[in-house]
KOLBASE-563250 format. One line per 2 residues: number of its first residue (from 0); for each residue y, z, x of N, C-alpha, C. Coordinates in nm, 2 decimals. Layout:
N
NUM) Y,Z,X,Y,Z,X,Y,Z,X | ...
***
This chain:
285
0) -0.12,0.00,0.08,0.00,0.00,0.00,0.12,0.00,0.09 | 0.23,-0.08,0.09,0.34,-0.08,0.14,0.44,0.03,0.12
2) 0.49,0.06,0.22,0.62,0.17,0.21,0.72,0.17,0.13 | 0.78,0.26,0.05,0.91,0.23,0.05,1.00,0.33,0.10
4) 1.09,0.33,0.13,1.20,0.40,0.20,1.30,0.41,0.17 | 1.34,0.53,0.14,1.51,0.56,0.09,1.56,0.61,0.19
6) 1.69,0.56,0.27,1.74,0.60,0.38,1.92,0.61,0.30 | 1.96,0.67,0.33,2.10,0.75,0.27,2.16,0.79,0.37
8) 2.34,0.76,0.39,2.39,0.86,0.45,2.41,0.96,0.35 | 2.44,1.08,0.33,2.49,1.17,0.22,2.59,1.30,0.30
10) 2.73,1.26,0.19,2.76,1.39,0.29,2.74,1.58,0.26 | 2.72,1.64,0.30,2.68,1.77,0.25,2.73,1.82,0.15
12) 2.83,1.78,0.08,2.85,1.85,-0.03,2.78,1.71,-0.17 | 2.68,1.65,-0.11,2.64,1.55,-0.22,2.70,1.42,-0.23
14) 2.76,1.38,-0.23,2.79,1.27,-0.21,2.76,1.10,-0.13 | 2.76,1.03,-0.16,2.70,0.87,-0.09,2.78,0.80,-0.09
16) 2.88,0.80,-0.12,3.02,0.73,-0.13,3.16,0.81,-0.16 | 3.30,0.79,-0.10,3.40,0.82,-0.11,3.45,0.82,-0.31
18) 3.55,0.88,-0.27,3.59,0.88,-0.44,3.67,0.70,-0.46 | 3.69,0.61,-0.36,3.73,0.52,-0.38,3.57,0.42,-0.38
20) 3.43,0.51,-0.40,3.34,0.42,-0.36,3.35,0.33,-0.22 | 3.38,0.39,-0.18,3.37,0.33,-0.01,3.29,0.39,0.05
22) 3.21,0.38,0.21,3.12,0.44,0.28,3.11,0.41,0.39 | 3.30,0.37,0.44,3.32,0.35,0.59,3.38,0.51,0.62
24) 3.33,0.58,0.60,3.36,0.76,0.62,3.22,0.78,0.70 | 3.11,0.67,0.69,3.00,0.76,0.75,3.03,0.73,0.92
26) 3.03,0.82,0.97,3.03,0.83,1.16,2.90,0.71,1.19 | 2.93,0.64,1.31,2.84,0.60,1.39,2.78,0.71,1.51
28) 2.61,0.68,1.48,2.49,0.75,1.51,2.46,0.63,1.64 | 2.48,0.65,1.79,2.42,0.56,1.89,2.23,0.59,1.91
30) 2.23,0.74,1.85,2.08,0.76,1.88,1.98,0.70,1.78 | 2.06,0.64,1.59,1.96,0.60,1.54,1.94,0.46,1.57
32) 1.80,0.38,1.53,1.80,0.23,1.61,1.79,0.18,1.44 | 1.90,0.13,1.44,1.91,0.09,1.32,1.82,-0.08,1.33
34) 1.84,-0.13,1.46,1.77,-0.28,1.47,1.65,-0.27,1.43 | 1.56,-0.14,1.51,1.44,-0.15,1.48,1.40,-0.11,1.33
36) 1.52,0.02,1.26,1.47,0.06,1.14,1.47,-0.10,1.01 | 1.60,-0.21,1.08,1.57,-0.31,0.98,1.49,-0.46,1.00
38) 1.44,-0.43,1.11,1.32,-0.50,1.17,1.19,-0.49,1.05 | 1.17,-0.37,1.07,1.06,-0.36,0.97,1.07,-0.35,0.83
40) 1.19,-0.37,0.77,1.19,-0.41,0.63,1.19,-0.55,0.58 | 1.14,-0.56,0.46,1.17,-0.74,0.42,1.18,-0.75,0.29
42) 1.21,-0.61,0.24,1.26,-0.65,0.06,1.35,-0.49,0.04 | 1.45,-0.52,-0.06,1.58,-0.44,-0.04,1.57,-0.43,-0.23
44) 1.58,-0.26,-0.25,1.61,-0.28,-0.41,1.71,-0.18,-0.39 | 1.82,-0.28,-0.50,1.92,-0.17,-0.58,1.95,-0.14,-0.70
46) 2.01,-0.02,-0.71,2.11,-0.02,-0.78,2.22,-0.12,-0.83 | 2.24,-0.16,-0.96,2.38,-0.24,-0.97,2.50,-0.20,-0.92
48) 2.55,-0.05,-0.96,2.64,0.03,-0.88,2.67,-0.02,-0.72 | 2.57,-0.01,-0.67,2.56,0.00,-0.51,2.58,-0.11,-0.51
50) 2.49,-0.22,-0.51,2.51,-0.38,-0.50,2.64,-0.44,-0.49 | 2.71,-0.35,-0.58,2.87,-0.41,-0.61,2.99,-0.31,-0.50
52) 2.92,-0.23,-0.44,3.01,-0.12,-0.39,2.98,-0.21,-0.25 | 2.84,-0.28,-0.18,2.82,-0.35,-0.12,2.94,-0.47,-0.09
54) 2.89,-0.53,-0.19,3.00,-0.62,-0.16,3.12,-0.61,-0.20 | 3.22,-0.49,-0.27,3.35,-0.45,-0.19,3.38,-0.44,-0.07
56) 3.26,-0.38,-0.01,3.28,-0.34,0.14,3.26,-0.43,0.23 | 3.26,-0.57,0.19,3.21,-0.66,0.33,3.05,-0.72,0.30
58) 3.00,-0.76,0.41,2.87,-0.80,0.44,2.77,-0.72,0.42 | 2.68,-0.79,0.34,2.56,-0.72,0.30,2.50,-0.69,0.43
60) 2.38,-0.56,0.44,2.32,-0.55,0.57,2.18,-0.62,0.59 | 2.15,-0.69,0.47,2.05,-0.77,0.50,2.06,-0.91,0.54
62) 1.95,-0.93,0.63,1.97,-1.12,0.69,1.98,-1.19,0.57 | 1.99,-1.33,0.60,1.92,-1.44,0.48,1.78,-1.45,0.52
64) 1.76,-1.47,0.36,1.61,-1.50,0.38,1.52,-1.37,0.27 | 1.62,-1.26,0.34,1.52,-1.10,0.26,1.54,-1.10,0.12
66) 1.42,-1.09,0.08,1.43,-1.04,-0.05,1.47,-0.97,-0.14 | 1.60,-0.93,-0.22,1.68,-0.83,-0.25,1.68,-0.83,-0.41
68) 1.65,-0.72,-0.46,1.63,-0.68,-0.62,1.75,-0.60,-0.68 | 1.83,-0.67,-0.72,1.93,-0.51,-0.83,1.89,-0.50,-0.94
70) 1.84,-0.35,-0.97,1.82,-0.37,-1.08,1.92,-0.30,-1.17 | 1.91,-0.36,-1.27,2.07,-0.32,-1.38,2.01,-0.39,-1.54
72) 2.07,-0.27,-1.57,2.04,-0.31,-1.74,2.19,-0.40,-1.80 | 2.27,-0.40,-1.75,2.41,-0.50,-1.75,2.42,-0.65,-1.71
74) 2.36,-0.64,-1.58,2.41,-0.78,-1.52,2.28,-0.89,-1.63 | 2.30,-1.01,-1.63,2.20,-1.12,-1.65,2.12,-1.13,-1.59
76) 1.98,-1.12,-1.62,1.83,-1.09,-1.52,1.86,-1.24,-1.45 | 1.81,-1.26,-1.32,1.82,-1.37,-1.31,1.85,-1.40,-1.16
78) 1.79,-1.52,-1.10,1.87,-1.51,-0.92,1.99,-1.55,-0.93 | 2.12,-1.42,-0.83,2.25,-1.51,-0.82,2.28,-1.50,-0.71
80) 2.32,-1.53,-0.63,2.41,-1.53,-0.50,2.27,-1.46,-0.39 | 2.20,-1.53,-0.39,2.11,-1.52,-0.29,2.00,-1.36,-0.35
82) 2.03,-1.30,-0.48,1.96,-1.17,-0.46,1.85,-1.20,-0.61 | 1.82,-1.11,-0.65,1.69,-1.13,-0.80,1.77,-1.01,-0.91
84) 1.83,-1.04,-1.02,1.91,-0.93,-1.10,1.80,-0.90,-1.18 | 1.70,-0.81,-1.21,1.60,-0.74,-1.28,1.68,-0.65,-1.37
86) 1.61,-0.72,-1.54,1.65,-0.59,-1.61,1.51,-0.50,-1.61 | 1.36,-0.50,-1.56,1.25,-0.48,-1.57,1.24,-0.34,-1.55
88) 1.15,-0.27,-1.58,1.13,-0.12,-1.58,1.15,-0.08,-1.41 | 1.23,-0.02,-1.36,1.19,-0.04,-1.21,1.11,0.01,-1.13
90) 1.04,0.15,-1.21,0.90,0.20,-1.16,0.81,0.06,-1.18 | 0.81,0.03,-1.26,0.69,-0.10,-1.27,0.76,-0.21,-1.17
92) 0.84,-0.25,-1.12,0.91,-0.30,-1.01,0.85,-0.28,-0.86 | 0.87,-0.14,-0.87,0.87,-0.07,-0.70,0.71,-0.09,-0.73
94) 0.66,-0.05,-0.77,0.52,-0.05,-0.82,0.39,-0.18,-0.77 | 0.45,-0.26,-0.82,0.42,-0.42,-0.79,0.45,-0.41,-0.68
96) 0.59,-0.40,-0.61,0.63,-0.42,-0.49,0.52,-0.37,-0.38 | 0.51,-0.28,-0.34,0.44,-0.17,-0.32,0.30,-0.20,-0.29
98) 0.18,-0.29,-0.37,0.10,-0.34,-0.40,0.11,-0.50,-0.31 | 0.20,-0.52,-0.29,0.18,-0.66,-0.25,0.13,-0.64,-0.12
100) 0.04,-0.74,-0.06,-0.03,-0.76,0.09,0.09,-0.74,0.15 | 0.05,-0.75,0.29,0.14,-0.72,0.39,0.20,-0.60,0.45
102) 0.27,-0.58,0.51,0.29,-0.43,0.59,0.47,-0.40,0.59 | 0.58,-0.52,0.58,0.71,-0.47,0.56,0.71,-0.40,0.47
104) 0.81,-0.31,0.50,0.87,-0.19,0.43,1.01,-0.24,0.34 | 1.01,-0.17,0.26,1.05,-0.18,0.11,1.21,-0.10,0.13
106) 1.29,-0.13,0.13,1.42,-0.06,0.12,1.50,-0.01,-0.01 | 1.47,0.12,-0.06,1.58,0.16,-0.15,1.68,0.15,-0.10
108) 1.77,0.07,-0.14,1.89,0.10,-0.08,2.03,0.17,-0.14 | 2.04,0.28,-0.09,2.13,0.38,-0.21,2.08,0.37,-0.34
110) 2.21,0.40,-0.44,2.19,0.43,-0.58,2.11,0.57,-0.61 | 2.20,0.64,-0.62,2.10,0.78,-0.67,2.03,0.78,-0.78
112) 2.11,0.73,-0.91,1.99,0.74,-1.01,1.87,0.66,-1.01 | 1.87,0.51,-0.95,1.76,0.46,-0.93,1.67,0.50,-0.87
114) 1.73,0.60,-0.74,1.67,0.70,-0.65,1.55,0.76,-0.74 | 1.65,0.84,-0.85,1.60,0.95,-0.93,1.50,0.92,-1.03
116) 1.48,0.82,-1.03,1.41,0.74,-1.12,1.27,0.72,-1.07 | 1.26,0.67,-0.93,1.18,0.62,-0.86,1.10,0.73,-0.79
118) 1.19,0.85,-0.76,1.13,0.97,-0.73,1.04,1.03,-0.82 | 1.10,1.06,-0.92,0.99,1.12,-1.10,0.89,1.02,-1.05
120) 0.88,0.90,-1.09,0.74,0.85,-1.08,0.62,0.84,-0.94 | 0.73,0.91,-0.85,0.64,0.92,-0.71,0.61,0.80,-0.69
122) 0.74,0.72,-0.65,0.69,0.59,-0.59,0.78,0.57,-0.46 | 0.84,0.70,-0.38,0.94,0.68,-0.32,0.82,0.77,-0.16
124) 0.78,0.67,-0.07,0.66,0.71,0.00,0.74,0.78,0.13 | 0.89,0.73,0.17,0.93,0.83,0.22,1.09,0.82,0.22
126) 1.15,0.98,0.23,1.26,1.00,0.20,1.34,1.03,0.32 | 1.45,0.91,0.37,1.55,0.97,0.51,1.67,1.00,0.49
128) 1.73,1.10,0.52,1.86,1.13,0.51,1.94,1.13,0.62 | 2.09,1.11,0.62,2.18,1.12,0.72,2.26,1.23,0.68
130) 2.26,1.35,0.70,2.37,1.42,0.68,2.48,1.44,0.77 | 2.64,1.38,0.67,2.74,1.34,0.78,2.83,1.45,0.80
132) 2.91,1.50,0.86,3.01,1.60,0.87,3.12,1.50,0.93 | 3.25,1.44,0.87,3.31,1.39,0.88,3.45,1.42,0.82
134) 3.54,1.29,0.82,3.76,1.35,0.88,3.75,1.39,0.74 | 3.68,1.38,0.63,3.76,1.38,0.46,3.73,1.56,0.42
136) 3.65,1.57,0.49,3.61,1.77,0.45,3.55,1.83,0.52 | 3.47,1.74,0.66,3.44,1.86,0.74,3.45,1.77,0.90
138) 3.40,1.88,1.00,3.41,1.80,1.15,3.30,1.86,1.20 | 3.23,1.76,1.27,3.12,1.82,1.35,3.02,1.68,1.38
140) 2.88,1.62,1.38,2.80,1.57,1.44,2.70,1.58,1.33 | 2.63,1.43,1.32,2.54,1.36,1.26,2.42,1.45,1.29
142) 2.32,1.51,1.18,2.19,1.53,1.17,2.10,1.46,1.12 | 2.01,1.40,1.17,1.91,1.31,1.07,1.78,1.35,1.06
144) 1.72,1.35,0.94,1.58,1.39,0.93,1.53,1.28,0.82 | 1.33,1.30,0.84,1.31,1.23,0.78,1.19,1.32,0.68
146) 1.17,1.32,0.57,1.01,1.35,0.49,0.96,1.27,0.48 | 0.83,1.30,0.47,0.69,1.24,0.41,0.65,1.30,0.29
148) 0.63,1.24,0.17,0.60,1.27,0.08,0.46,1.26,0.04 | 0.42,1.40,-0.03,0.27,1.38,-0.08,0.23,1.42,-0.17
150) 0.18,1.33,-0.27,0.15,1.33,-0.39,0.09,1.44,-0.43 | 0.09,1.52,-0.54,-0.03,1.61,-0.59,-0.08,1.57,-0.73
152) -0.19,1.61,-0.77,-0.18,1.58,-0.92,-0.11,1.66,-1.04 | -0.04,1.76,-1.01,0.01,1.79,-1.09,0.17,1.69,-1.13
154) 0.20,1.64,-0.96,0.32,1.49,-1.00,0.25,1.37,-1.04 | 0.15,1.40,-1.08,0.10,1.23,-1.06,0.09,1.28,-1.22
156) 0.04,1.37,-1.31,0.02,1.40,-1.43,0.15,1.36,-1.49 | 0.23,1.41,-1.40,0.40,1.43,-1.45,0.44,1.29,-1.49
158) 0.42,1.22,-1.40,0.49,1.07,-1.39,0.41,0.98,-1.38 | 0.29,0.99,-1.40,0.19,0.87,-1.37,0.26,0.72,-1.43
160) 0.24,0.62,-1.41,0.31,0.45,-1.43,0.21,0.41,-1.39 | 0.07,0.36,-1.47,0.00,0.23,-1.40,-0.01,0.16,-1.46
162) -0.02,0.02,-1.32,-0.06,-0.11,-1.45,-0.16,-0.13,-1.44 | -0.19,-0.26,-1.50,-0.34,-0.26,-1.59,-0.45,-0.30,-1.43
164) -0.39,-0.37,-1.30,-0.45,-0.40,-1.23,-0.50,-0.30,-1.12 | -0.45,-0.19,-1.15,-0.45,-0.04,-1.03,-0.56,0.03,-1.07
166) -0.60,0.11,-0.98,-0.68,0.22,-0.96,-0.64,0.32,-1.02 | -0.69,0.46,-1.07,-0.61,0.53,-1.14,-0.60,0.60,-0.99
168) -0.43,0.63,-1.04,-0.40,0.71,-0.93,-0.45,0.81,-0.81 | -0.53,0.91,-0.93,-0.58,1.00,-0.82,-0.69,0.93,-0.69
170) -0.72,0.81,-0.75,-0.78,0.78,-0.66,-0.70,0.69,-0.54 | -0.63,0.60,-0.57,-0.52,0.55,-0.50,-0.43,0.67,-0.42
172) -0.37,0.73,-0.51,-0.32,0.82,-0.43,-0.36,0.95,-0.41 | -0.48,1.00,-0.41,-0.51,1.14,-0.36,-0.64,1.12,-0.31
174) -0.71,1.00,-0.31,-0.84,1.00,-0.25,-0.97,1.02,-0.28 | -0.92,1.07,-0.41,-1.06,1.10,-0.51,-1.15,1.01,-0.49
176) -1.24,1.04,-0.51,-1.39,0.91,-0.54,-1.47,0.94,-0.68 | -1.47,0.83,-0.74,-1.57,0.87,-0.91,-1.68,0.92,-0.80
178) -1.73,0.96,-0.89,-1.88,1.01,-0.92,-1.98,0.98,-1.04 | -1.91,1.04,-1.11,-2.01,1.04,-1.27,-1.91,1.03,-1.38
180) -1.96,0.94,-1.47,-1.91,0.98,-1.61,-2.06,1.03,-1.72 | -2.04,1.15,-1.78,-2.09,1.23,-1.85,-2.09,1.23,-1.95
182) -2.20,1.16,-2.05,-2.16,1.20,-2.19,-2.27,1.23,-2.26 | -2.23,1.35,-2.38,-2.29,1.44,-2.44,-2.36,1.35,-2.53
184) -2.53,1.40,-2.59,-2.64,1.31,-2.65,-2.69,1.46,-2.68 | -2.74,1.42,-2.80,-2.88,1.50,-2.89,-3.00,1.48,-2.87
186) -3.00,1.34,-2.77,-3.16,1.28,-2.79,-3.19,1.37,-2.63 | -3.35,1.36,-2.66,-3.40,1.45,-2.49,-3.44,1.29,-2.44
188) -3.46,1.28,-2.32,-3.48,1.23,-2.22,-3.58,1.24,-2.12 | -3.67,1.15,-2.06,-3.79,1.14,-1.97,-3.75,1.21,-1.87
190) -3.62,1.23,-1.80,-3.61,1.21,-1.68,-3.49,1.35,-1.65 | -3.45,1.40,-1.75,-3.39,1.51,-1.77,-3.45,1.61,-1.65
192) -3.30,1.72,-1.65,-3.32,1.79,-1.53,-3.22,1.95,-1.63 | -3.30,2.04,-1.63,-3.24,2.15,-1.70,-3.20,2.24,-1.60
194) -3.09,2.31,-1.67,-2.99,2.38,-1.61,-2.93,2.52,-1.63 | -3.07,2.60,-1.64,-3.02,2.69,-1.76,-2.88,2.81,-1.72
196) -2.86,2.81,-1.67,-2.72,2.88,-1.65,-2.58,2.83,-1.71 | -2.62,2.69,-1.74,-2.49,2.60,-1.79,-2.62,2.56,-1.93
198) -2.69,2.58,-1.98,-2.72,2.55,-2.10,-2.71,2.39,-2.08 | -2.78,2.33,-1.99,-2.79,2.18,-2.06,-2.88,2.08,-2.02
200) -2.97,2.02,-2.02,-3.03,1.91,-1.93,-2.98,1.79,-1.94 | -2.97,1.75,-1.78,-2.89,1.63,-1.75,-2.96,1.55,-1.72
202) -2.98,1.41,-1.75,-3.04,1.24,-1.72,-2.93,1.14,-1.66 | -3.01,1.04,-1.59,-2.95,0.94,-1.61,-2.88,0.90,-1.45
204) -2.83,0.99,-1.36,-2.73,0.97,-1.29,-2.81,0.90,-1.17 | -2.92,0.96,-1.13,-3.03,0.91,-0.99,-3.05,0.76,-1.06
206) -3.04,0.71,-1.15,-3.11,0.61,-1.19,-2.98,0.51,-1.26 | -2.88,0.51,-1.29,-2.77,0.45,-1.37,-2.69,0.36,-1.23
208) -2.66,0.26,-1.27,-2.61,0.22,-1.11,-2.40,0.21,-1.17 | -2.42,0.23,-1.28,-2.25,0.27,-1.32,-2.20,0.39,-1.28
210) -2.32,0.53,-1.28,-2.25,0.66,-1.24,-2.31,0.73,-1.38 | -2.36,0.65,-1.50,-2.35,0.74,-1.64,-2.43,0.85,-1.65
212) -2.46,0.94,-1.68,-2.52,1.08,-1.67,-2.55,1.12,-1.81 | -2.62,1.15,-1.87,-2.63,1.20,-2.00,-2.69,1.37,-1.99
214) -2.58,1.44,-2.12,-2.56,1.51,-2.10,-2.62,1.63,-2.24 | -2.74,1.69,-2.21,-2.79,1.76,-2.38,-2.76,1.88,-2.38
216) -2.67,1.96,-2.43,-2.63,2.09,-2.44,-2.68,2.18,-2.54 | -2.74,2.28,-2.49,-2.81,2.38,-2.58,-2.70,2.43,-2.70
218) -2.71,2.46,-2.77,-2.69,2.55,-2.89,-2.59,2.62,-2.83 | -2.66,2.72,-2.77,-2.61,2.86,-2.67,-2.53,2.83,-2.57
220) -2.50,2.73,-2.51,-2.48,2.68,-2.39,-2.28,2.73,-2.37 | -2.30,2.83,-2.27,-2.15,2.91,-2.26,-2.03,2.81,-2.20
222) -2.09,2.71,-2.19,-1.94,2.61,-2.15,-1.85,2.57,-2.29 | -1.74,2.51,-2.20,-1.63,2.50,-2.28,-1.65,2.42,-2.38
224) -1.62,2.40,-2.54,-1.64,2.36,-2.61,-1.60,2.22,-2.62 | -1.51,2.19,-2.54,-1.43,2.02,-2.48,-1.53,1.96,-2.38
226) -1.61,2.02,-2.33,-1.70,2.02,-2.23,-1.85,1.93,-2.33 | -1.88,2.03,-2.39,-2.00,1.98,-2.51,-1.95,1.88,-2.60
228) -1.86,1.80,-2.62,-1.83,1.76,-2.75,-1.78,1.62,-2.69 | -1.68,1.67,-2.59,-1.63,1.49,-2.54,-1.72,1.47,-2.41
230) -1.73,1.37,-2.37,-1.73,1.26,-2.26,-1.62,1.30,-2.14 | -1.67,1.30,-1.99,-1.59,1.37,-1.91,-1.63,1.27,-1.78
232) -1.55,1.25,-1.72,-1.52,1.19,-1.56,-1.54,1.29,-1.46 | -1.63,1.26,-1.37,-1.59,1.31,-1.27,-1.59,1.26,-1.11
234) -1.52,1.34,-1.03,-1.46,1.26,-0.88,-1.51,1.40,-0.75 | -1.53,1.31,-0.64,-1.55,1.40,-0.57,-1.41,1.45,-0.50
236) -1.41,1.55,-0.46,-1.28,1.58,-0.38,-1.32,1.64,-0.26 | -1.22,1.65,-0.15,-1.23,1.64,-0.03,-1.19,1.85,-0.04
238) -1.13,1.92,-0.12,-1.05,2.04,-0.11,-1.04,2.05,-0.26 | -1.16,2.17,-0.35,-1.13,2.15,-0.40,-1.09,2.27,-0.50
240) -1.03,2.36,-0.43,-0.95,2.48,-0.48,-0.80,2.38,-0.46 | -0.77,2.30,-0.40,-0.63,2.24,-0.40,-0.64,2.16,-0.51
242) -0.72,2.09,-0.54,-0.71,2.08,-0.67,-0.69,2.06,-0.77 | -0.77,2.20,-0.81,-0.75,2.30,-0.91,-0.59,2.35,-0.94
244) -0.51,2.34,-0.80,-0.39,2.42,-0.79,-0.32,2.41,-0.93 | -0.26,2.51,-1.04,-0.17,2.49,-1.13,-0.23,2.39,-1.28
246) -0.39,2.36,-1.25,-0.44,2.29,-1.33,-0.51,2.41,-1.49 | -0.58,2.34,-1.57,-0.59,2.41,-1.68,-0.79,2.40,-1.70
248) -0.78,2.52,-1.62,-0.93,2.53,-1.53,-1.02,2.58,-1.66 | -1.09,2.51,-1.70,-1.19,2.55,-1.84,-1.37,2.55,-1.80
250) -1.38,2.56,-1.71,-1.49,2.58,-1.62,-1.50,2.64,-1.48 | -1.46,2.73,-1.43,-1.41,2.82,-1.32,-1.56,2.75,-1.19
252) -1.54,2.75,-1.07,-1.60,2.67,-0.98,-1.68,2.74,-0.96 | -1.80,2.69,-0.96,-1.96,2.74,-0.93,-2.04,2.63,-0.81
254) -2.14,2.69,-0.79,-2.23,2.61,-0.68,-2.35,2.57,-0.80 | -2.35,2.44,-0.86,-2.47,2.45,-0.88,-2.61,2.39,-0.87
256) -2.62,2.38,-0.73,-2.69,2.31,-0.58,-2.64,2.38,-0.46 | -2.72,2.36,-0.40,-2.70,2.42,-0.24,-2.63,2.37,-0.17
258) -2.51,2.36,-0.15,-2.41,2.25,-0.09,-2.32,2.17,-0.15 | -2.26,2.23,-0.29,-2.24,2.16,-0.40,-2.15,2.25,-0.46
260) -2.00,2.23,-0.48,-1.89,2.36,-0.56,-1.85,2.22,-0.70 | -1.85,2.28,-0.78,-1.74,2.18,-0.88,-1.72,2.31,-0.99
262) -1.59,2.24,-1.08,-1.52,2.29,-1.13,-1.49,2.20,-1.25 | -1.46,2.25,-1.36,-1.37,2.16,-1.49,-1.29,2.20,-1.53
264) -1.13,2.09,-1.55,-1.08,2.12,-1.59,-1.01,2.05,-1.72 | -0.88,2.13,-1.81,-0.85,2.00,-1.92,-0.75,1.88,-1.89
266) -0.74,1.80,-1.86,-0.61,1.76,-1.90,-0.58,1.64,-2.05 | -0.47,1.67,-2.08,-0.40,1.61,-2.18,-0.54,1.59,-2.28
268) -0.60,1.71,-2.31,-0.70,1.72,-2.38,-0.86,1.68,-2.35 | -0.86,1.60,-2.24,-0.97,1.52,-2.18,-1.03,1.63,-2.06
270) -1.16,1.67,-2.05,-1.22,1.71,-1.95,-1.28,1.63,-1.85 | -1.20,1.71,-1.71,-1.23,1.63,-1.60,-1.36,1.72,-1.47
272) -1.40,1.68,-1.43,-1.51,1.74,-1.31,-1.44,1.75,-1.20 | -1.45,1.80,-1.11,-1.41,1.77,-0.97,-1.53,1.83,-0.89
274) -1.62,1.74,-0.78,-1.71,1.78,-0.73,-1.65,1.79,-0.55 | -1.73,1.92,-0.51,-1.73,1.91,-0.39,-1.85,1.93,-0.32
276) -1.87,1.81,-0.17,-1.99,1.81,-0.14,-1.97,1.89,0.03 | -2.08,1.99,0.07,-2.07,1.98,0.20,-2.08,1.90,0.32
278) -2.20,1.84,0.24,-2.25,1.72,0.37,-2.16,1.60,0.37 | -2.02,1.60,0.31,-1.95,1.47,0.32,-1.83,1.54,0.37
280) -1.83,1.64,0.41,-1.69,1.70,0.48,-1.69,1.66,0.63 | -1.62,1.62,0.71,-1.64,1.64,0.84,-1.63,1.76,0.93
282) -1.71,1.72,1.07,-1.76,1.89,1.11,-1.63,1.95,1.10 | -1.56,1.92,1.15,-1.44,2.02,1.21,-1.36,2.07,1.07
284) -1.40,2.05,0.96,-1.32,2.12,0.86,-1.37,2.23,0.79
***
């Protein structure tokens, strides 16, 4: 998946442009390499705002040739003056972008609320700031840092955006691996394997080449009642008290095999598995 990158000057009290929308206030930095940082980009999205504060101020910072997106619910969708005016969802934008072959990096360029937009959906893979101390309110010397951002599932629940051709996230972005999908049956089975601590005998999974598992629950059987009733996915995970973290845990983690932790939890009504295996961990963990 390709990068994208939000690089900002901002001055410390918030700000990305002057009150005249200007942003020849930011100081020159000799130690950042700005050649190399636009070396490795080859597509540039904006803001309308910015696009136009751009070209107030002179020359755009991109060559001819690079690909440049504003998005704006104002302008006319459409190519004009060398750039692409998108009225389109812009998570589903960066999104696509993002996906495409190749290895250049993706430039947000300014615009905070497109920022803000793109960050809710966790599509912003890393965040760089310039913090300036400059002549309009303060004096002192450029600090630059950069984050790395990483997804969890409680952001990915929050803002998930996929299209129809993607992975579901957690697997794209957190690593998950299916395992099984599970679903609940009355009928017994040749090949069943009982489980009496969880009340249920399970088929299907050594022998299904999709992953399907069938699943017969006793009467008695002390699991969750979302557990017995729907159809459940499950994925292996690499960590899986992390997880769990902040999740809506309706099955508290058990061993149930020798080398073997999983847990269930709900989300948005749907029960999900999360298995963890020993022998797929590497030594050193």
């Amino acid at each position: 998946m390709r990068r994208l990158r939000y690089n900002v000057a901002m001055s410390l009290d918030g700000y990305i442009a002057d009150n005249q929308k200007r942003f020849d206030w930011i100081l020159d930095d000799a130690t950042v390499d700005f050649a190399g940082l636009f070396a490795r980009v080859d597509t540039y999205i904006l803001g309308r705002r910015t696009y136009e504060t751009v070209l107030t101020n002179g020359e755009p910072p991109w060559q001819p040739g690079m690909r440049v997106y504003v998005v704006s619910r104002t302008l006319p969708p459409g190519e004009r003056d060398g750039v692409m005016v998108s009225g389109d969802d812009p998570v589903a934008l960066a999104n696509s972008l993002r996906h495409e072959t190749g290895d250049g990096e993706i430039w947000l360029f300014g615009g905070g609320q497109l920022f803000a937009a793109l960050l809710g959906a966790n599509q912003s893979s890393a965040r760089c700031l310039t913090g300036a101390l400059d002549g309009y309110t303060f004096t002192g010397s450029n600090r630059d840092f950069c984050m790395s951002t990483t997804p969890t599932l409680a952001s990915l629940i929050a803002s998930v955006h996929r299209l129809s051709f993607e992975p579901p996230p957690v697997v794209s972005q957190l690593g998950w691996r299916f395992h099984h999908v599970g679903i609940p049956t009355s009928e017994p089975r040749a090949d069943e394997l009982h489980l009496p601590a969880f009340g249920v005998h399970i088929a299907g999974f050594a022998s299904s080449p999709f992953g399907v598992e069938w699943m017969r629950y006793a009467a008695d059987s002390p699991l969750h009642p979302a557990i017995k009733s729907l159809p459940h996915v499950a994925f292996e995970v690499d960590d899986l008290d992390a997880a769990l973290e902040g999740q809506e845990v309706i099955s508290p983690p058990g061993s149930p095999s020798d080398g073997v932790r999983a847990a269930m939890i709900l989300v948005d009504s749907a029960p999900v598995e999360l298995i963890w295996f020993r022998r797929n961990q590497r030594s050193d963990d």
